[in-house]
C-alpha positions, 0 to 999 in steps of 0.5 A: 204559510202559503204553499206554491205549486211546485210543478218545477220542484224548486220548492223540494230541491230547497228542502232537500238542500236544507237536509243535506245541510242540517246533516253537514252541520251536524257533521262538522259539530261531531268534528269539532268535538272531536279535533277539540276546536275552540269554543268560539267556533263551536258557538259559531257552528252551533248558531249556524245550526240554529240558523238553518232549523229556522230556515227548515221550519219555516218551509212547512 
């Protein structure tokens, strides 16, 4: 993967919001567990997980 200068720091602000996200997510899983939200939207939040680890990976 090719890395960019960063002089402006978008590239760790991207990073950054993608933690913050991550740590939403898991957040709102805990919740779901917790308030017995139905399986479907589990599924949805689970693939949105999976959706933002592959945007984090792709950033390194």
């Amino acid at each position: 993967m090719r890395h960019y200068d960063d002089e402006d720091g978008t590239q760790a602000e991207i990073r950054e919001l993608i933690v913050e996200i991550k740590n939403d997510v898991e957040r709102l899983n805990i919740a779901a567990d917790q308030l017995e939200v139905p399986d479907d939207i589990k599924h949805m939040i689970a693939s949105l997980a999976d959706k933002i680890s592959g945007i984090s990976s792709l950033m390194h």
